[in-house]
N, C-alpha and C positions, 0 to 999 in steps of 0.2 A: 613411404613409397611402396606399393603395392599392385602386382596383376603383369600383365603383359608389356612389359618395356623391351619392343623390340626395337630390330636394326638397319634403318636404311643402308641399303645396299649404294657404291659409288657408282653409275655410267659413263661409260668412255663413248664416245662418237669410234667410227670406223677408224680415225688417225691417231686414235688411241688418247686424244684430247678427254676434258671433262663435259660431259655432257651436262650444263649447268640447266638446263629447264628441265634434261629430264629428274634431275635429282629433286628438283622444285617440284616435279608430279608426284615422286617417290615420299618425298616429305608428307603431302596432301591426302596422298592416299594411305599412308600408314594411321595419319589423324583421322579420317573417313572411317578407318575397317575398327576404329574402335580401340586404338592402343593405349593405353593407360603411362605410355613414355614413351622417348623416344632414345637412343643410345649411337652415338656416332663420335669419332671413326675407331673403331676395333676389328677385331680379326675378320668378321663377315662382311666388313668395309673393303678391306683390301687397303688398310690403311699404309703397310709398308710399305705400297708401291708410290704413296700420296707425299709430296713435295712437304718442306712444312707449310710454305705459301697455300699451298692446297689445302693441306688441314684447315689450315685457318680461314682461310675464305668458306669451308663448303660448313663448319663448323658456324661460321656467322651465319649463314642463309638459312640451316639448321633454328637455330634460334631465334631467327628475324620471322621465321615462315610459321614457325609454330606458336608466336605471338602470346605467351604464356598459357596455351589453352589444353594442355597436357604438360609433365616436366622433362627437361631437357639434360642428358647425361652428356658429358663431353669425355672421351676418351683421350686421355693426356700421357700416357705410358710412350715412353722413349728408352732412350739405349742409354741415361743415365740421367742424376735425377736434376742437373741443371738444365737438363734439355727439357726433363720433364713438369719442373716446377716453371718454365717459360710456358711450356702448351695450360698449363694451371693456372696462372695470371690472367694468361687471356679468354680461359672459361670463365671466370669470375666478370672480366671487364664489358663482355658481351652479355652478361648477365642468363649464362649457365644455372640451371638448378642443383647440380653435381659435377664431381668428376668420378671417372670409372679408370686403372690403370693397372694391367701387369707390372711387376718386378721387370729391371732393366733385361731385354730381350732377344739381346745380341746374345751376351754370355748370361745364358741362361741356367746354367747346372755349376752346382758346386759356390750358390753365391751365399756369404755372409750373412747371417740372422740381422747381425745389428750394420752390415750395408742395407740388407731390404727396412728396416728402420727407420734408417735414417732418411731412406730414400722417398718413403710416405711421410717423412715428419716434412719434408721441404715442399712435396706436393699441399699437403695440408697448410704449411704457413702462409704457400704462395694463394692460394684458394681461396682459401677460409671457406669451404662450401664443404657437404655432407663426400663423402668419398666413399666409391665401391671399391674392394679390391679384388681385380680379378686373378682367381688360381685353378690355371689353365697349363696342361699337361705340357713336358715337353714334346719338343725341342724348342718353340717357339716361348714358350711359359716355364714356369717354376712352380714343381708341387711340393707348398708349403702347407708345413703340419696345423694342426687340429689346434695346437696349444700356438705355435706361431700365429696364428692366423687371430684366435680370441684375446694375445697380447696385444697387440694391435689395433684391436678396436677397445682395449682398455686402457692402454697405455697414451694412444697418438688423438688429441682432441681434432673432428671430425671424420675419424677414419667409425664407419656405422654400419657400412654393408657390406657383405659377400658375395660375388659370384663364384660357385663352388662348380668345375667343368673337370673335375680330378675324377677319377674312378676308385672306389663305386661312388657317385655322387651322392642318390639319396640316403647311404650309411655316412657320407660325409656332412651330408648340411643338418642331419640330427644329432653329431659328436658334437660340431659347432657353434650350431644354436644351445648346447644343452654348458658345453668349455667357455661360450661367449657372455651367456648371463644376460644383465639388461644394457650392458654396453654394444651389445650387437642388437641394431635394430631391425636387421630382417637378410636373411640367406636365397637367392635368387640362384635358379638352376639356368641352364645352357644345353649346349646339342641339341637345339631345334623344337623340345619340348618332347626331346624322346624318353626323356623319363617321369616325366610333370606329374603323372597322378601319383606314384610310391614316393616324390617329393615332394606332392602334397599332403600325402598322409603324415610325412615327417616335421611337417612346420613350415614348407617352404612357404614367401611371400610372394614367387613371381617368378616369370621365365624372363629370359635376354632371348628372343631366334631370329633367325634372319626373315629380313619383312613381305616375302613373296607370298605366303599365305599369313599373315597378318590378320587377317578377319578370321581365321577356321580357329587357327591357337588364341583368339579371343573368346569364341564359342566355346570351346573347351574349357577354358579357365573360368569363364561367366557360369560355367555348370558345372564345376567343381565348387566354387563358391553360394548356389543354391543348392548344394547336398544333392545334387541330382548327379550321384556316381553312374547310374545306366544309361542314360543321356552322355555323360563323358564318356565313357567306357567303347560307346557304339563310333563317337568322334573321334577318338584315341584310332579304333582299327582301321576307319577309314584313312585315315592319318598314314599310317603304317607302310604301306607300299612307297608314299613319298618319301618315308625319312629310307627306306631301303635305299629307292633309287636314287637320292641325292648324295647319298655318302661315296658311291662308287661312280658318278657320270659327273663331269666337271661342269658348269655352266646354269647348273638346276637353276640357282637363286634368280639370275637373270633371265634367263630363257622363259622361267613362269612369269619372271616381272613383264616379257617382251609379249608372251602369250595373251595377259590380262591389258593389254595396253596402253600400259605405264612408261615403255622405254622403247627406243628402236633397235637397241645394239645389245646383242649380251656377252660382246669381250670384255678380255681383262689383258692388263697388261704383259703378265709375265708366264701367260699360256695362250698359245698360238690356240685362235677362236676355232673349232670345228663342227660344223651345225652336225645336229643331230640326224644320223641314219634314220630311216624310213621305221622301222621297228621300233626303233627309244623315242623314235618322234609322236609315235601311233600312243604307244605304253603312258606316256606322260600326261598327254591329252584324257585316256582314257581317268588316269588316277586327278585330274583335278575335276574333271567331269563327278564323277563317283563324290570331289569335296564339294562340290559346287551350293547342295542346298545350305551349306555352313559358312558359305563366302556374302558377305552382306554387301560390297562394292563388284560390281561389277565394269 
């Protein structure tokens, strides 16, 4: 697995309901902009807020919609691993390509080497599919070491991938690829593709970002992979004002999804919705304006 596996975002309707057609567009158009995979529900999902009846149904449509024609990661991490090897069964039974899981994420700090163990041996048995592990900072995540991390894909049969979201990432995914051997089959970065070229230069195999710009972090990656660094480099700065402005203005993922005309709504459940001021509303337009020759869906 390899290149841009990003991540459908969930839509809520105004009553805060699931917006199931637009997720159905969201699906569509991540396969359109050229994704190499697709990964759901994890952190840029909003999956905490999702029922597990909701995981599962939007997790079948996920894989019903994308009809084998890209691979499908399912996000099975729960708050412990019987919960977790249940979301794991059912990626398998829907006929999942993977699964992708934080360590249990409630009590996040302070947990057991051989609880996190054990905790992927059960996801893996229930599975039987290739497994990412994701290690993602707390409070939400557990930052598991260099040497935990390459045991793991040596010790636990299909534990193979890495999402490395710890800092400094790209000094992490070359410890790992280099501590993992040929038991790790490939180290994938995070944060929106805010570091993707110095974790290209390290080995990485792919980014995980949220799927609003889906087609520009495709062009980026597509010209990292024909050695054409000036060409990334140039998409990289363009790039740059967005990953500013999303880290500090709540609603980015959705509002570009609402902007490009993928969704109607861009709340979320557990932040009161506030459309963007006149000035962040100007500034936004202006920086996808600026990506727009790198956007292949319109």
């Amino acid at each position: 697995m390899r290149g841009i596996f990003t991540i459908p975002s969930t839509p809520f309707n105004e009553d805060l309901s699931i917006d199931i057609p637009g997720f159905r567009r969201i699906v569509e158009f991540c396969i359109k902009c050229g994704a190499h995979g697709l990964v759901y529900p994890v952190n840029a999902s909003e999956f905490t807020v999702l029922s597990d009846d909701e995981r599962k149904q939007l997790t079948k449509e996920l894989v019903e919609i994308t009809a084998g024609r890209i691979p499908t990661v399912i996000g099975v991490a729960a708050t412990s691993a019987r919960n977790a090897a249940s979301f794991a069964l059912w990626a398998r039974e829907i006929g999942a390509s993977a699964v992708i899981a934080m360590p249990p994420y409630v009590r996040s700090k302070n947990l057991d080497a051989d609880l996190i163990r054990s905790y992927y041996k059960d996801i893996a048995d229930a599975s039987k599919l290739p497994i990412f592990i994701q290690n993602y900072p707390p409070p939400i995540g557990t930052d598991m070491s260099t040497e935990l991390l390459a045991s793991l894909c040596r010790d636990i049969e299909y534990v193979q991938y890495i999402k490395e979201e710890t800092f400094p990432s790209p000094l992490k995914i070359g410890e790992i690829l280099k501590a993992g051997g040929d038991a790790c089959k490939g180290v994938f970065g995070g944060a929106g593709c805010r570091y993707i070229i110095e974790e290209y230069r390290r080995g990485t195999c792919g980014n995980m970002p949220g799927c609003h710009v889906t087609d520009v972090c495709v062009s980026l990656w597509n010209a990292l992979e024909k050695g054409d660094d000036a060409k990334a480099m140039i998409i990289y700065k363009e790039m740059a004002p967005l990953f500013f402005f999303e880290a500090q203005t709540a609603f980015t993922y959705k509002e570009t999804l609402k902007r490009r005309g993928i969704i109607d709504f861009a709340g979320s459940r557990n932040d009161k919705y506030k459309p963007f001021d006149r000035i962040s509303s100007e500034y936004l337009d202006e920086i996808l304006a600026a990506l727009k020759p790198y956007m292949t869906v319109s």
